[in-house]
C-alpha positions in Angstrom: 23.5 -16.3 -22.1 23.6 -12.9 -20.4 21.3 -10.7 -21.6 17.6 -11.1 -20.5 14.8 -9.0 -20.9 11.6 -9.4 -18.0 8.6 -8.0 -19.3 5.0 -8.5 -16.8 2.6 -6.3 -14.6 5.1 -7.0 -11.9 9.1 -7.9 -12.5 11.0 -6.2 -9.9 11.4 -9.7 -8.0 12.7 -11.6 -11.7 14.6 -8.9 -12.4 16.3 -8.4 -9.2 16.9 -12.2 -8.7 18.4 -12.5 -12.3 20.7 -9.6 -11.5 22.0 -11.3 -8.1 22.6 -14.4 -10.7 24.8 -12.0 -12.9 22.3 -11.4 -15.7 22.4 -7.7 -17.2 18.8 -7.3 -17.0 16.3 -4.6 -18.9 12.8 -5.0 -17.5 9.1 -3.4 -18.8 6.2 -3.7 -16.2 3.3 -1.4 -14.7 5.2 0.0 -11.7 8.8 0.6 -12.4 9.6 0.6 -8.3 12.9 2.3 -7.4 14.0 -0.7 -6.4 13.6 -2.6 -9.7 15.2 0.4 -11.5 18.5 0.2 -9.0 19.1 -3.6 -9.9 18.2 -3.4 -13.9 20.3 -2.0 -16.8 17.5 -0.3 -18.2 13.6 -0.5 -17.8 10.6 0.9 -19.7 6.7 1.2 -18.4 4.5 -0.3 -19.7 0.9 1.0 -19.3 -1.7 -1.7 -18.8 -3.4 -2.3 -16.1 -5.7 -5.3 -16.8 -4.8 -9.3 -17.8 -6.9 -8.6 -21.1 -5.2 -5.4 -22.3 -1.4 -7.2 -21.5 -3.0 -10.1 -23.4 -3.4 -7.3 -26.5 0.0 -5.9 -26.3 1.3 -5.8 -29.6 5.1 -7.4 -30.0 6.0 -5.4 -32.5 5.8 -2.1 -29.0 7.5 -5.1 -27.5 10.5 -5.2 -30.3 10.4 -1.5 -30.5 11.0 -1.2 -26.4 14.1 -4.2 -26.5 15.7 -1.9 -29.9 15.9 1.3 -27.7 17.7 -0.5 -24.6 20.4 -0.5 -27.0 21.5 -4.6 -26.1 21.4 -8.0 -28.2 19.3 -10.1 -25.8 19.9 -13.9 -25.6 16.0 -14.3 -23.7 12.9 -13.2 -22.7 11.5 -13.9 -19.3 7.6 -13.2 -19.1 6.2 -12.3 -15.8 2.8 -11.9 -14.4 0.0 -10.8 -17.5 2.6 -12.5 -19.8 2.4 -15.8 -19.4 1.0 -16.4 -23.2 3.7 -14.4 -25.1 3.9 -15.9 -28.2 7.5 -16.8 -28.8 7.5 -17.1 -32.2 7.4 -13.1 -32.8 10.2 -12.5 -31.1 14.5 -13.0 -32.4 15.4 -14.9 -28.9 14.1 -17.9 -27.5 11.3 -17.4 -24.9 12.6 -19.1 -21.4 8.5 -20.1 -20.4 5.9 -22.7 -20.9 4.5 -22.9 -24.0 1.4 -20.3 -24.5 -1.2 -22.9 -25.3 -0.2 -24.6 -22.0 0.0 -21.4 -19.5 -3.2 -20.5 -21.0 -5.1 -24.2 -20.0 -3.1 -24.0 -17.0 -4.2 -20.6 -16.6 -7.7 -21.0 -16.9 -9.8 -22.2 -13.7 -12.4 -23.7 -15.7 -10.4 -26.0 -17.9 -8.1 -26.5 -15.0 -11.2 -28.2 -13.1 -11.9 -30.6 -15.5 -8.2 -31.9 -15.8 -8.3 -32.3 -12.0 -11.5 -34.1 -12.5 -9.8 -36.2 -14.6 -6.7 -36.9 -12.9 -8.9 -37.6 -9.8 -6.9 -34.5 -7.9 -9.0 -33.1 -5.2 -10.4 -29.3 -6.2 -13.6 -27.4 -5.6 -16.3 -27.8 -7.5 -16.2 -25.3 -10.7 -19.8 -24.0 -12.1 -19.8 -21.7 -14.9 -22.6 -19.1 -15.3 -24.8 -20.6 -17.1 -25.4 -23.3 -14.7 -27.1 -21.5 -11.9 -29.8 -23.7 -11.3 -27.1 -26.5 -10.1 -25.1 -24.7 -7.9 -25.1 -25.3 -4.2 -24.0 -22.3 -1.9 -22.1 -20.8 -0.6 -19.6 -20.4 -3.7 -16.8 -17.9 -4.4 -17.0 -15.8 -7.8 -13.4 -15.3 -9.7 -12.0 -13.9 -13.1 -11.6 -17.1 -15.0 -7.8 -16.1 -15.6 -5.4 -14.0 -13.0 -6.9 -11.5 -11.2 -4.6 -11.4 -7.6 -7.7 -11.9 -5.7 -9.1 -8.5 -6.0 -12.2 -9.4 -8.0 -13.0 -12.5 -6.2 -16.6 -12.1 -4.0 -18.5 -14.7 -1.9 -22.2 -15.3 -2.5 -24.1 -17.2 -0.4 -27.5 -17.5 -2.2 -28.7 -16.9 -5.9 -29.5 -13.2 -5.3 -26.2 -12.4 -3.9 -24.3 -14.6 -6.7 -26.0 -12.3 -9.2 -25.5 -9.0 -7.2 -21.9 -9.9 -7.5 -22.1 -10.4 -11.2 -23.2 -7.0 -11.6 -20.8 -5.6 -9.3 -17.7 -7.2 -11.0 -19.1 -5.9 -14.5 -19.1 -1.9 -13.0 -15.8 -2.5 -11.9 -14.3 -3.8 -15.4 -16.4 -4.0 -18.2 -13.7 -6.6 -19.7 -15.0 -8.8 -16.9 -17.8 -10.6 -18.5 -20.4 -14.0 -17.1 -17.7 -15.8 -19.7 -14.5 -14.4 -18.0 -16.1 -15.5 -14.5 -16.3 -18.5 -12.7 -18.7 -19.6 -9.9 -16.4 -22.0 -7.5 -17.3 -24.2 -4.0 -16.7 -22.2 -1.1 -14.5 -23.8 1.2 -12.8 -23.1 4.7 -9.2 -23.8 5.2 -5.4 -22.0 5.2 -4.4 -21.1 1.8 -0.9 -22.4 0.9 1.3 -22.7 -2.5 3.3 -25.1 -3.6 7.1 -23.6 -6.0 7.6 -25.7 -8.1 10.6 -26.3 -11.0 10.4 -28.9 -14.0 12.3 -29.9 -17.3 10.2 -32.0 -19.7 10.8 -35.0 -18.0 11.2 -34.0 -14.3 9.6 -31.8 -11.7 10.8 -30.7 -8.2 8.5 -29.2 -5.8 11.2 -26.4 -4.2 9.4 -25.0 -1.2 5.5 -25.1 0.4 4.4 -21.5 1.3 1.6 -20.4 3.8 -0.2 -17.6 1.9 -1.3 -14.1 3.0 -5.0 -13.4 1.8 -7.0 -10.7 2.5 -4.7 -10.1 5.9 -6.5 -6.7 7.5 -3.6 -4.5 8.4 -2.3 -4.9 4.6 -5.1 -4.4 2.8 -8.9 -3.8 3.4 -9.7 -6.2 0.5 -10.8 -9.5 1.7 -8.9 -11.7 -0.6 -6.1 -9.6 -1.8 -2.9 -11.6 -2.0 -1.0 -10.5 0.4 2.3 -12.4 0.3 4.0 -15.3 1.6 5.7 -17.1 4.8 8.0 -19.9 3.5 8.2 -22.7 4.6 4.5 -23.9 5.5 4.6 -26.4 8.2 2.4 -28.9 7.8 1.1 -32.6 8.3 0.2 -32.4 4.4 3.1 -30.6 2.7 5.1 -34.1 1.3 1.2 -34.6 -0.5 1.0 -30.8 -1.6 4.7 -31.3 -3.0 3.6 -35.0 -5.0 0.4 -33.5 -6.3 1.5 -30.5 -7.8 4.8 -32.1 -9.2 2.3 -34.3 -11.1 0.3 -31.7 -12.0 2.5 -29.6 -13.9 4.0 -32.2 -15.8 0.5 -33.6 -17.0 0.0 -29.9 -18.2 4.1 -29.8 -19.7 4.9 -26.8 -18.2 8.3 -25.8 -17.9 10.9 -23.9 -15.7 9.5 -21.5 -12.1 5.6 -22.5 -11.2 3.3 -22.5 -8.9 0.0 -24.5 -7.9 -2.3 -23.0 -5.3 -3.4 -24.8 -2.4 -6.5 -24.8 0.5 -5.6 -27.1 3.0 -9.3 -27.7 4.3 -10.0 -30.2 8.0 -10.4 -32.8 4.9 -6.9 -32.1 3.6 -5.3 -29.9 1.0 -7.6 -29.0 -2.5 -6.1 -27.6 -5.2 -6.9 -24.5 -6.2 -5.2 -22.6 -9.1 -1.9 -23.0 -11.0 0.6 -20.3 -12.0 2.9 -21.0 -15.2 5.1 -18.5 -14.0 7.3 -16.7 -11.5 5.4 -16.3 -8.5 4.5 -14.1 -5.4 6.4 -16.0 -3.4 9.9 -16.2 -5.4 11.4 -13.5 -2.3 10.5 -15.3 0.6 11.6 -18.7 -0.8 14.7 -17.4 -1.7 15.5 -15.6 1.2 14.4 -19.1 3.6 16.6 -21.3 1.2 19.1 -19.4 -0.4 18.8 -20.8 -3.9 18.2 -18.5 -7.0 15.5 -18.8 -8.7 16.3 -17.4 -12.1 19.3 -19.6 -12.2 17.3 -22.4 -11.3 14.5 -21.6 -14.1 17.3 -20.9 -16.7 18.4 -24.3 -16.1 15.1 -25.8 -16.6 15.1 -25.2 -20.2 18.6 -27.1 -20.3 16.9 -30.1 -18.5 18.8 -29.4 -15.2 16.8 -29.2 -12.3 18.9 -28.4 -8.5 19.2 -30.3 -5.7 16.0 -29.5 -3.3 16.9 -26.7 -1.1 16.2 -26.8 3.0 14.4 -24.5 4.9 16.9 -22.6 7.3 14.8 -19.5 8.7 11.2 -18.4 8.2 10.9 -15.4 5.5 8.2 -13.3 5.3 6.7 -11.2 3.1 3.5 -8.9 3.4 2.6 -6.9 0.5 1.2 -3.8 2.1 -1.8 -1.7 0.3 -2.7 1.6 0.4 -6.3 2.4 1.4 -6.5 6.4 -0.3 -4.6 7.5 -3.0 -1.4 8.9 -2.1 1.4 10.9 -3.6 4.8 9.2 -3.1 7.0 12.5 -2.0 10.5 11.8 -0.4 8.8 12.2 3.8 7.0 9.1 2.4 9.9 6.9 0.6 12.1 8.0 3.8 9.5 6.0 6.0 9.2 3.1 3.2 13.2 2.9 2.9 13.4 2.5 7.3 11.8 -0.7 6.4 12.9 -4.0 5.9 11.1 -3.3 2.4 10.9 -3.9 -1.7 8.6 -2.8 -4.3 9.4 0.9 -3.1 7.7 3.5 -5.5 10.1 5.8 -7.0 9.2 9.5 -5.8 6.8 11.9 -8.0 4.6 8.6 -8.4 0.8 8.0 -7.5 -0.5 5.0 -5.7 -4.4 4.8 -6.1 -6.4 3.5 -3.7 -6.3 -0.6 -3.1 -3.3 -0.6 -4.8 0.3 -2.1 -3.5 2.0 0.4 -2.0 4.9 -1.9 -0.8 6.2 -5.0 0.3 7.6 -5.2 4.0 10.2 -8.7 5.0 10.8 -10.3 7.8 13.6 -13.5 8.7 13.3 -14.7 11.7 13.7 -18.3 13.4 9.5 -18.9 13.8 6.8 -18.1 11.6 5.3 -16.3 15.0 8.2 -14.2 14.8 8.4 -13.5 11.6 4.1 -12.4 11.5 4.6 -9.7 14.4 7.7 -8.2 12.4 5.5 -7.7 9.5 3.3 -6.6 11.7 5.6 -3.8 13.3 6.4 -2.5 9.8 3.0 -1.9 8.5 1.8 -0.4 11.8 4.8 2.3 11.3 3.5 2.7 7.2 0.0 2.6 8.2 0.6 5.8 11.0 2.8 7.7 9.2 0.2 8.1 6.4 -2.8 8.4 8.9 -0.6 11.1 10.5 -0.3 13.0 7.3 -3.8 13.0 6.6 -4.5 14.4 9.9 -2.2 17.2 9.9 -3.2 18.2 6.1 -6.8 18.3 7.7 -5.5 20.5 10.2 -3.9 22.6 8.1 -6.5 23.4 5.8 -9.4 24.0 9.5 -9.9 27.8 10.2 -7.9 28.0 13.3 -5.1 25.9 10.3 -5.1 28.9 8.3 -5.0 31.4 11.6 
């Protein structure tokens, strides 16, 4: 096997980790980051910007896009958006989970009532039409994907339906039936990476996650990265829950199940039948390769579990205007210890990821005020610009 094509909303990090494995990699997402473009053979954009219209991509644009890269692929790797790509419309084998189970694993409604069943701790799920039974304060989410951007808090019935109504302006593909009403709890959001064959799962690093962090985005729950490992009293649990998990559901190869770890202990929150978020920082703390490790997956091999030896951090740093990406703008980016770089001649709108900024270090504490550094340095630069461009255009500018 050597030739792999990635195709999701976001594939720089499956891409750039297959091509550190020695896969000649061709890649299709939404961004096409410069940095994505250095480490692929070849790359195509692919213009969606919503879960539902990925969902509606026609294989046969697919086919057409893997023809014109000009290789004889041996797999397809689905990222983010992807996660149900039906494998039977394509020559080469599939390297995921089987669509039907991404798509219960996916879905935070059905995923409820298999945690219900499996007596897992999780919050409690309402959907829409049950608004007379639903104790407050609850969080409102896309029932499928979504990053975190859609999600609002209500704390009483007026607010819960304000928010309905708010999320429907925003996307009209967001409907009551694509939302769910969820308990509202307190606690530090964490993730569990996980690996597994048919028969085996291995829970390969716990990860703190960034949410809604104020000097990377202005959205309240916006993922915003990663810090591998998470220390904590409850990881060994987090690590035998979700390994149970995702073999009740028969998922297969890189996943991920979302974690709140509340003054009760840790909930479970979502699962992700894919790469993940976190796939940098977990490789950068550990060392092991991801893509190798999912590849092997679908042989039945699963690696020995890797150790912790530094903290690695990543904060996925969003823009608050939209901005032009010209080359006094990459120069700033590129200073960084940075990813996900926008090639120049690009536009980032406004709550959009800009970039992602790393940090190793030898404590998480460390690590947080590196990341910290970084976006301070992003975040004046562009306040600086604004400021002299406001300048320029004042009376005494044009003097």
């Amino acid at each position: 096997m050597q030739n792999i094509l990635t195709i999701g909303f976001d594939t720089r990090n499956i891409a750039c980790s297959a091509s550190k494995a020695g896969y000649t990699v061709c890649s299709i997402d939404a961004f096409r980051d410069l940095d994505l473009q250095e480490c692929a053979y070849a790359s195509a954009l692919l213009e969606c910007r919503t879960s539902s219209e990925l969902h509606r991509l026609d294989p046969q644009w697919i086919m057409a896009k893997m023809n014109a890269f000009g290789l004889d692929f041996d797999a397809i790797v689905p990222g983010s958006g992807m996660e149900m790509l039906d494998p039977c419309s394509f020559p080469c084998p599939v390297l995921a989970s089987s669509p039907e189970a991404a798509q219960e694993a996916s879905n935070k409604l059905h995923l409820a009532k298999r945690l219900e069943a499996m007596g897992m701790p999780h919050p409690r799920c309402y959907s829409p039409e049950e608004l007379d039974a639903i104790e407050y304060p609850v969080i409102l989410k896309p029932a499928s994907g979504g990053g975190g951007i859609f999600n609002r808090v209500a704390g009483d019935r007026q607010e819960l339906l304000s928010a309905l109504k708010e999320l429907s302006e925003l996307d009209q593909e967001i409907t009551e039936k694509e939302i769910i009403v969820q308990q509202f709890l307190e606690g530090t959001p964490a993730s569990v990476s996980l690996l597994s064959t048919k028969n085996e799962s291995l829970a390969v690093a716990v990860n703190e996650q960034l949410i809604g962090i104020p000097w990377l985005s202005r959205l309240p729950f916006a993922y915003c990265g990663n810090i591998t490992p998470f220390r904590t009293e409850y990881s060994e649990e987090m690590e035998a829950l979700s390994e149970e998990l995702v073999l009740e559901l028969g998922l297969l190869g890189s996943n991920g199940v979302d974690f709140l770890v509340t003054e009760k202990g840790p909930v479970v929150l979502e699962v992700n039948p894919r790469f993940q978020g976190s796939l940098d920082t977990v490789e950068k703390a550990t060392g092991i390769n991801l893509f190798e490790a999912h590849v092997g997956c679908f042989r039945g091999e699963l690696p020995e579990k890797p150790e912790a030896k530094l903290f690695a951090a990543r904060g996925v740093f969003y823009s608050d205007r939209e901005l032009f990406i010209d080359r006094k703008l990459m120069d700033v980016i590129l200073r960084e210890k940075s990813a996900d770089i926008p090639s120049q001649g690009t536009v980032t709108e406004p709550d959009w990821p800009l970039t992602s900024l790393f940090a190793l270090a030898s404590t998480r504490d460390e690590a947080v005020r590196s990341l910290e550094g970084g976006a301070e340095r992003v975040k004046t630069f562009i306040v600086d610009r604004k400021t002299e461009k406001r300048e320029s255009l004042s009376p005494a500018g044009k003097a």
